[in-house]
C-alpha angles and dihedrals in degrees: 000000000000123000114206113200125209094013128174117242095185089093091058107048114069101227090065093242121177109243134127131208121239086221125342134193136214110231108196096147146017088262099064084053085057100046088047096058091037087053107109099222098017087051093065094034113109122253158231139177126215136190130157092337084224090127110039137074122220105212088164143006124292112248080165119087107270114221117199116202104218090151099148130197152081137205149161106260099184144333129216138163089261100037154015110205115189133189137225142193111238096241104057120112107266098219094053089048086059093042089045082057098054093046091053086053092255118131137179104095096064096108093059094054116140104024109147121243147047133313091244091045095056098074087048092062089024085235120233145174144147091014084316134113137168094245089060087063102030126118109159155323149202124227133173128236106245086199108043093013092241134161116228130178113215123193113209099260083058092049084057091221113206134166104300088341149095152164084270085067095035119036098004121036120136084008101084140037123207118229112174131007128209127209127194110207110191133232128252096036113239116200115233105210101139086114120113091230097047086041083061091046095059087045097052091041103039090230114136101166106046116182111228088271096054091059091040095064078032090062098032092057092040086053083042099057099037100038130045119243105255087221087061103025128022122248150118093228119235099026098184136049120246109247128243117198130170117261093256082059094038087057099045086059091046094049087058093039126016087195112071110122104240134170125194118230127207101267093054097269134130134233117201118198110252092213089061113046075056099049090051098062092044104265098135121109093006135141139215112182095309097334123095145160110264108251102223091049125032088193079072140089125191147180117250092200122291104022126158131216096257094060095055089059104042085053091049094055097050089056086059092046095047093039087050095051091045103043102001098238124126116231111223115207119239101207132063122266115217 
């Protein structure tokens, strides 16, 4: 184990926020988890647990000890006639585990191509995108006890998956780090089109039957061409949740504005687009300090160049605020202020 002391955390947050760790390290096996608990100052530290940085806002510096996932790995667990179920190291690139899947002829993660992050870090959003979530996939994981130094299994029903939520951002968070994550991808493959996008796709390209790698370059251009390339722009990605209302409320915000873009959901719910709730009270395109709304997508948020995390929450918060008084919902922020 190596601890690295006054180290910038503006690399490993994608974006791009000025911040240092007071001390960070490196975690790239169970072992360093271990060593760090047993240690007799770092044991007690406070902590906190870092992927891809793909989901959190650093508004400050980081007195805690930082722990950076770098668990690396993927292979096949098991095969049956019903499953294949494969097994990654927390700290591999989602994208390219999705991408690893579909090259060993294994599809089933195809729609959620291009999300941002780290393998560990998926179970903790619950990760979603195009009729697809994590949870939907999920078999198991294994996390560490920041506390005993433990290593504990849990099933899905255990890592109490929710929209955009779990157990890692409830009862246990700062008190575990993933290790390893397990996906069941089922046989036979079922396509998931029932997205208005891919919908589109099929339409402009006349293909009504697309294979897994089809909708994979289908949902990597569509992500392309909504959402900035972190490397390039700064951004989390999608910044707010997607709403979900009853339909008495669904109905009061389409009697002020037929518009709204609204999907109904299977116990009689609603769910509004965020976007463009945002988009609707002229959010896109604008700036606070270096901070601004991505023009191509109002769900986004962005660095101009030079923003800080304050900025990107006083921005966030006005968006609340703007978006409340307009349709009386209440945005709720999908990454994680700190």
């Amino acid at each position: 184990m190596q601890i690295e002391p006054g180290v910038s955390l503006k690399p490993y947050n994608t974006f791009g926020l000025p911040a240092v760790a007071g001390q960070l390290v490196r975690i790239r096996a169970e072992a360093d988890v271990r060593a760090v608990v047993d240690h007799p100052e770092l044991g007690l530290a406070p902590k906190f647990v870092l992927g891809g940085g793909s989901n959190v806002i650093l508004t400050r510096d980081m007195p805690e000890l930082v722990l950076k996932v770098e668990i690396l790995g993927k292979r096949l667990v098991a095969e049956t006639d019903k499953a294949v179920i494969v097994e990654f190291g927390a700290g591999e690139r989602w994208h390219d585990a999705v991408a690893w899947t579909l090259d060993q002829g294994w599809p089933g993660l195809e729609n959620m191509a291009l999300i941002p992050g780290t393998v560990g870090a998926a179970p903790v959003q619950n990760i979603g995108a195009y009729g697809l979530e994590l949870q939907d996939r999920f078999e198991s994981l294994d996390t560490v006890d920041l506390v005993t130094g433990r290593t504990v299994t849990l099933n899905a029903a255990q890592c109490k998956f929710a929209y955009r939520n779990s157990i890692f951002k409830q009862a246990l968070a700062g008190k575990s780090l993933i290790t390893r994550v397990r996906l069941r991808l089922p046989k036979p493959w079922q396509p998931m089109l029932g997205y208005l996008d891919l919908e589109r796709k099929m339409e402009e390209t006349g293909n009504h039957q697309p294979d897994a790698r089809t909708i994979f370059d289908w949902v990597c251009s569509i992500r392309s061409a909504k959402l900035p390339d972190p490397a390039r722009i700064g951004n989390v990605g999608s910044f707010f949740k997607n709403p979900v209302v009853t339909p008495e409320q669904c109905r009061d915000i389409i009697a002020r504005d037929p518009h709204v873009v609204h999907y109904p959901l299977e116990d009689g719910r609603f769910k509004l687009a965020a976007g463009w709730l945002i988009d609707a009270c002229g959010w896109k395109g604008k700036t606070v300090g270096h901070a601004g709304v991505y023009d191509k997508q109002a769900l986004v948020l962005v660095n101009r160049g030079g923003a800080i995390g304050s900025e990107v929450q006083t921005l966030a918060r006005a968006i609340q605020e703007s978006v409340y008084g307009r349709f009386g919902i209440r945005l709720e922020m999908e990454p994680v202020m700190v």
